[in-house]
Backbone as a ProteinNet text record, in pm:
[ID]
protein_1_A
[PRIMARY]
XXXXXXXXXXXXXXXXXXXXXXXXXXXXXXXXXXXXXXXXXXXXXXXXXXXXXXX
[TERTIARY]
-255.2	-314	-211	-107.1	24	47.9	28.1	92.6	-8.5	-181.7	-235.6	-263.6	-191.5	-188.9	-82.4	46.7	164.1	140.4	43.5	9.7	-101.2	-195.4	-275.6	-184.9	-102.5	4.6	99.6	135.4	180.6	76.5	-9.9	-89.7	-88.3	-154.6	-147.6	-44.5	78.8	157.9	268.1	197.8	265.8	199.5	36.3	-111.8	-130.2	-236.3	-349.7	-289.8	-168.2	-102.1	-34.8	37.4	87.4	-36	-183.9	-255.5	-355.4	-335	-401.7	-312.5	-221.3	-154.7	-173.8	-99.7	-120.5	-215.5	-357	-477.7	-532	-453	-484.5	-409.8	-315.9	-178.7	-250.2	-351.4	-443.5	-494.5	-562.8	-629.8	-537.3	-447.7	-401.8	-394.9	-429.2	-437.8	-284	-289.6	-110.5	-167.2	-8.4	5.1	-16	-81.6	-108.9	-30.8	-14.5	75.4	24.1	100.4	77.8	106.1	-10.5	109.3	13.4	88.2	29.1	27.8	-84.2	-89.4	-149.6	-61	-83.1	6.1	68.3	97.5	-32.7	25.3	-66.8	-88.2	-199.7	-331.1	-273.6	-227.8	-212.4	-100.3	31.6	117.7	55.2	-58.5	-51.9	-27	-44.7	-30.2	111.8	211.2	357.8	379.8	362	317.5	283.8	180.6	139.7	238.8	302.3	409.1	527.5	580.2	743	657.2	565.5	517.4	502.2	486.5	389.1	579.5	613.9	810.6	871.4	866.8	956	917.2	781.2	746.9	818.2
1747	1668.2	1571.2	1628.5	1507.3	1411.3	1426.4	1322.4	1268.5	1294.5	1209.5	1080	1147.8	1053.3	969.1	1003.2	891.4	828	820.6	725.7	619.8	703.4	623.1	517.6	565.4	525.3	383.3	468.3	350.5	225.8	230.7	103.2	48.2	123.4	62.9	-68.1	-1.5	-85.6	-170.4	-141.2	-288.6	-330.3	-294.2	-424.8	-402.5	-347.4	-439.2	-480.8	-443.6	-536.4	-662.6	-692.6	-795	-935.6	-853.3	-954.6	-1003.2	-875.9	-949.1	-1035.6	-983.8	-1082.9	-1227.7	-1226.6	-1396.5	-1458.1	-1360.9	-1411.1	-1524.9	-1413.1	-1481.5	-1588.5	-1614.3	-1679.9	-1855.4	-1926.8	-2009.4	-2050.3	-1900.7	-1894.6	-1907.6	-1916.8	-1880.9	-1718.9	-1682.4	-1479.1	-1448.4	-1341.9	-1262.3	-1157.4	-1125.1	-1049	-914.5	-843.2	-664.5	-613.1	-495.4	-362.6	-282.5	-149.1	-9.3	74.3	173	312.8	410.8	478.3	646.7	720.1	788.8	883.3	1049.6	1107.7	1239.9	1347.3	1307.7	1422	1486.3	1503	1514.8	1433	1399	1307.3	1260	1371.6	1331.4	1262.2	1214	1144.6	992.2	962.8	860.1	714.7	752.5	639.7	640.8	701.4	662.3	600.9	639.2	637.9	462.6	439.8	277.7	190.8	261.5	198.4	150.3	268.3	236	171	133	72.1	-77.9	-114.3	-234.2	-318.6	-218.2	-250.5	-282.4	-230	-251.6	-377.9	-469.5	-556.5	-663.1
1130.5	1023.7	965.7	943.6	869	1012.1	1114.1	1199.6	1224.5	1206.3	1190.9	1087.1	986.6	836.4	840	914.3	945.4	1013	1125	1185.2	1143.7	1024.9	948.7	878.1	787.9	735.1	751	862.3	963.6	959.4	1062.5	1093.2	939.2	854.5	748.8	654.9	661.8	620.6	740.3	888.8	961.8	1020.8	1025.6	1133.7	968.5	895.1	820.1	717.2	636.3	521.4	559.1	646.1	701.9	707.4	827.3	843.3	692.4	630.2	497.7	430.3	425.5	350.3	388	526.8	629.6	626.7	622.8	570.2	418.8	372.6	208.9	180.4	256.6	202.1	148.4	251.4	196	113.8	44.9	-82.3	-216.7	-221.2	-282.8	-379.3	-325.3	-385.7	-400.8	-469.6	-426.3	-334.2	-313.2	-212.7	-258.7	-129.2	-102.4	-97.7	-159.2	-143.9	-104.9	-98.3	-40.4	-144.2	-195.8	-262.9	-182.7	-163.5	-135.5	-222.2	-314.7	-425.3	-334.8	-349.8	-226.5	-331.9	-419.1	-523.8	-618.8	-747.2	-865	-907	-908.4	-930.1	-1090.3	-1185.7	-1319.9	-1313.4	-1179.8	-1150.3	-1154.3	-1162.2	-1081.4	-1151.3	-1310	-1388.5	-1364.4	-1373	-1368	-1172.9	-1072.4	-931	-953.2	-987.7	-1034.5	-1080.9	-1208.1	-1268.4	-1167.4	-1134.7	-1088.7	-972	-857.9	-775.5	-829.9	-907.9	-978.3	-1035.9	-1066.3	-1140.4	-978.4	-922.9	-779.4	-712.6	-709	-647.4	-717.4
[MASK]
+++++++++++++++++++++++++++++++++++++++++++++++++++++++

């Protein structure tokens, strides 16, 4: 099950974030991120934070 989710994972953040991004770049939109919330759920407002601070 976990090496199926790293590989979800994976694709995720090097095929479909990349091409969305390249996609949008036109529109003018900002750019997509990634977080993974897989802890405690009551983590997730801080999880958001330091994610949202790092970009």
């Amino acid at each position: 099950m976990n090496q199926d989710k790293e590989i979800k994972k994976w694709y995720v953040e090097n095929r479909w974030l990349p091409a969305v991004n390249n996609s949008i770049n036109g529109y003018g939109m900002e750019e997509w991120h990634f977080i993974e919330v897989a802890d405690d759920i009551r983590d997730i407002k801080n999880d958001l934070r330091e994610k949202t601070e790092s970009i």
